[in-house]
PAPAPA-236139 format. One line per 3 residues: number of its first residue (from 0); for each residue x negated, y, z negated of N, C-alpha, C. Coordinates in nm, 4 decimals, always signed. Layout:
residues N
NUM) X,Y,Z,X,Y,Z,X,Y,Z | ...
This chain:
residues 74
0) +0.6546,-0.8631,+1.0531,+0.6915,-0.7234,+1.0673,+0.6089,-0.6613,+1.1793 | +0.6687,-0.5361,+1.2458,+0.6082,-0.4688,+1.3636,+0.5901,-0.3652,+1.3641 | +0.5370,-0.2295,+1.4304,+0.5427,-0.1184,+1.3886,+0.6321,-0.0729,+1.5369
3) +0.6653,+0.0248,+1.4916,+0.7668,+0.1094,+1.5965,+0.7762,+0.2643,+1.5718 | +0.7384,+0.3469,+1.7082,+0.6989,+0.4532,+1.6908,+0.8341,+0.5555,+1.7408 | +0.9374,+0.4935,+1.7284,+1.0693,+0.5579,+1.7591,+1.0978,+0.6754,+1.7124
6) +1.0247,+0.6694,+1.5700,+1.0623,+0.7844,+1.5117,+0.9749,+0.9352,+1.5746 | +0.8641,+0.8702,+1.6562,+0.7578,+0.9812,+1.7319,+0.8219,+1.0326,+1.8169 | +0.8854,+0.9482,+1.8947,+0.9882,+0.9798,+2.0425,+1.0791,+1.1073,+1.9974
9) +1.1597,+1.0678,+1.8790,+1.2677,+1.1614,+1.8573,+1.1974,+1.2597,+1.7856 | +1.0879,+1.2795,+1.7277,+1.0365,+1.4160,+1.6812,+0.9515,+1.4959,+1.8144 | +0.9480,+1.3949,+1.8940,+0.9264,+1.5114,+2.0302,+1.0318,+1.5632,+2.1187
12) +1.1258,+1.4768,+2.0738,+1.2318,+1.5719,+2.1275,+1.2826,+1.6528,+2.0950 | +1.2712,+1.6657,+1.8940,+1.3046,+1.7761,+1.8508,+1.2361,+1.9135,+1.8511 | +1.0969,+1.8830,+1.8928,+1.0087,+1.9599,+1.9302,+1.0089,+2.0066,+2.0537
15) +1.1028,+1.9781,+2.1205,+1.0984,+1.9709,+2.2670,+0.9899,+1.9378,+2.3458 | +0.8981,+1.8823,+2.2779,+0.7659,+1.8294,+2.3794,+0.7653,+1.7253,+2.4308 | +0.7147,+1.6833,+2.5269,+0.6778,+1.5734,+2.6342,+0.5732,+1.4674,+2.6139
18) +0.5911,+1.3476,+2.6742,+0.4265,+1.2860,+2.5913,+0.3275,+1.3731,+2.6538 | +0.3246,+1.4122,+2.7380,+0.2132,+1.4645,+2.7641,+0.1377,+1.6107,+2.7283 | +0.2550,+1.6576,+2.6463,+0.1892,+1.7886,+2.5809,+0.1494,+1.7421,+2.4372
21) +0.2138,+1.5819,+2.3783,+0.1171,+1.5673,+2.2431,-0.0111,+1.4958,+2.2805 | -0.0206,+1.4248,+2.3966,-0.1488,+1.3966,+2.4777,-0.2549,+1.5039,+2.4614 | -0.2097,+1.6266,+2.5124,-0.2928,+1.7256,+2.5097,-0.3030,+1.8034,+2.3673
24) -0.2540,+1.8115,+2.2684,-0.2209,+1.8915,+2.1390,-0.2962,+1.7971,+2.0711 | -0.2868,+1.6687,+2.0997,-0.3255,+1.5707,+1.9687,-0.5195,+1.5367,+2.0207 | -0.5129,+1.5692,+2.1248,-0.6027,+1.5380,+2.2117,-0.6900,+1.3783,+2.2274
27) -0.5771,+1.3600,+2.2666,-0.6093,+1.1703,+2.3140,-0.5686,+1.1170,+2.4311 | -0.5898,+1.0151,+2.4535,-0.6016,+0.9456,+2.5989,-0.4540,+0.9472,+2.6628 | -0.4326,+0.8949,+2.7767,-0.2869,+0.8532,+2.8209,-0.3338,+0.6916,+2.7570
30) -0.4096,+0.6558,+2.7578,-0.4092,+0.4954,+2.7336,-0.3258,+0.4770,+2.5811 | -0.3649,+0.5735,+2.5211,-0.2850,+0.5886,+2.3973,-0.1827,+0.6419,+2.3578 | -0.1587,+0.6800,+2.4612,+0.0359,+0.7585,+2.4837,+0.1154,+0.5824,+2.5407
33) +0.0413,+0.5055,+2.6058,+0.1310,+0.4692,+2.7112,+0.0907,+0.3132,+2.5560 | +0.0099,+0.3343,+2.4987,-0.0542,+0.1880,+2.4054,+0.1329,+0.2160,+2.2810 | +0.1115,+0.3894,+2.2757,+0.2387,+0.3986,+2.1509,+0.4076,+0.3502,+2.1990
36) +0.3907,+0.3600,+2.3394,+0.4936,+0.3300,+2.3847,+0.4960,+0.1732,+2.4089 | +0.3836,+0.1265,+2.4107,+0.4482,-0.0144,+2.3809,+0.4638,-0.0299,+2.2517 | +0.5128,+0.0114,+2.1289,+0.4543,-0.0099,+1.9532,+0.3305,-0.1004,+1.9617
39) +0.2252,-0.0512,+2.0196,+0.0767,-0.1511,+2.0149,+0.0145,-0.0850,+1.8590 | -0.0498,-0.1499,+1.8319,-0.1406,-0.1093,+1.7235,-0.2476,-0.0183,+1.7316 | -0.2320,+0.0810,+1.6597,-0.3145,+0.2259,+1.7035,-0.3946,+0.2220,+1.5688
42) -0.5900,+0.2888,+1.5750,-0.5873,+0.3160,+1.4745,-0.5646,+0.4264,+1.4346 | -0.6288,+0.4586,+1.2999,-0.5909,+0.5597,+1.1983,-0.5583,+0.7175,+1.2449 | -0.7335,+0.7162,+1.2941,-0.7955,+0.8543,+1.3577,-0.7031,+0.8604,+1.4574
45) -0.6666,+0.8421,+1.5360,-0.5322,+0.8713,+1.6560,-0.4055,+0.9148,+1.5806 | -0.3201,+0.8215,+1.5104,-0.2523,+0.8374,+1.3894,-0.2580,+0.9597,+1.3569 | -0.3814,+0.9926,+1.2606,-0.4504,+1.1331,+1.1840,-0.3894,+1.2378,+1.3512
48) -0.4498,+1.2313,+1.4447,-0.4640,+1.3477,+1.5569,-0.3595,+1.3444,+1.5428 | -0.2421,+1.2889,+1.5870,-0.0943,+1.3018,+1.6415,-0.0263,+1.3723,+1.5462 | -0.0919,+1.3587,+1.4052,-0.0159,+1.4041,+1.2510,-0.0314,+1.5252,+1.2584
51) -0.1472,+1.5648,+1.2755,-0.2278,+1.7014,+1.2724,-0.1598,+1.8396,+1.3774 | -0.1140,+1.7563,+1.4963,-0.0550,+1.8044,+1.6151,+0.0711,+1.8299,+1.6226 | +0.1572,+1.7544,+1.4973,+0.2661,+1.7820,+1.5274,+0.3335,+1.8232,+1.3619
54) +0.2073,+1.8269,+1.2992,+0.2181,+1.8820,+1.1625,+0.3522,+1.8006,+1.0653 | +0.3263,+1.7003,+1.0599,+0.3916,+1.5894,+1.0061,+0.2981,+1.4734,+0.9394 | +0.3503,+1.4350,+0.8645,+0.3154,+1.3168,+0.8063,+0.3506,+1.1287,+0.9039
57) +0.2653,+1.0524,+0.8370,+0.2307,+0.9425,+0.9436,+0.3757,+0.8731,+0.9304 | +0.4498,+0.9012,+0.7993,+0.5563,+0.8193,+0.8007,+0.6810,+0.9111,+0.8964 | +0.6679,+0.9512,+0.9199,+0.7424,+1.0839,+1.0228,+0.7026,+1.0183,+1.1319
60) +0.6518,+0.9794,+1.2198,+0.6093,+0.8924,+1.3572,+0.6178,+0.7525,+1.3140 | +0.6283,+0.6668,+1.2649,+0.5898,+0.5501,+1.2850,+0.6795,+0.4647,+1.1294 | +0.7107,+0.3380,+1.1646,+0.7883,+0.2787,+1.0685,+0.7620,+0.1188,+1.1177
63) +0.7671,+0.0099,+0.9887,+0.7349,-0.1244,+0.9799,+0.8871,-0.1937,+1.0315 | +0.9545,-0.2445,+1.1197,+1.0739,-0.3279,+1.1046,+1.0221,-0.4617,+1.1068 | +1.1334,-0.5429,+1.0372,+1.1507,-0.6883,+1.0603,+1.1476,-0.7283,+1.1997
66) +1.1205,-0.8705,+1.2571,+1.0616,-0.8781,+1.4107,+1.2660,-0.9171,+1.4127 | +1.2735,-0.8761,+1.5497,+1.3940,-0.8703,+1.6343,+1.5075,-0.7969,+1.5275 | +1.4811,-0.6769,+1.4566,+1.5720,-0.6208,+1.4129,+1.5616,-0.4642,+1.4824
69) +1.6457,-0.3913,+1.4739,+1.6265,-0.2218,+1.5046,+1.5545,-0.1695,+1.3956 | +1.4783,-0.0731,+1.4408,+1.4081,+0.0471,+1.2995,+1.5373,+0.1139,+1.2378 | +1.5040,+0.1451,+1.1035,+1.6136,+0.1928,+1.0652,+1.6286,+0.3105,+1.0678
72) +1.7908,+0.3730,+1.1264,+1.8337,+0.4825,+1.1835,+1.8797,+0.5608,+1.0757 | +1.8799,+0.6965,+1.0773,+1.9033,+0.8106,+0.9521,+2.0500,+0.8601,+1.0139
């Protein structure tokens, strides 16, 4: 299994924000904007910031899929 942060992408779009305004809101690196966009493994405390920033819960950004399947779509 993998993690995939698809679901982050589309809550910034519903937010209308950019990576780079949760860069700045969540207050973390680009290394860690550009680490979520590969689904790399992030820890917690980053996780925690991004939650905090966009006032959501961790399962709201981020989801486990099976390897070579899609995340599952609502």
């Amino acid at each position: 299994m993998s993690i995939s942060y698809k679901k982050l992408w589309k809550l910034l779009i519903d937010k209308d924000m950019k990576k780079k305004d949760l860069q700045k809101a969540a207050g973390i690196s680009s290394a860690s904007i550009t680490k979520l966009g590969k689904n790399g493994n992030m820890n917690t405390e980053i996780l925690r910031k991004i939650c905090v920033a966009l006032e959501c819960d961790v399962s709201d950004i981020m989801e486990m899929v099976a390897e070579g399947r899609e995340p599952h779509q609502k």
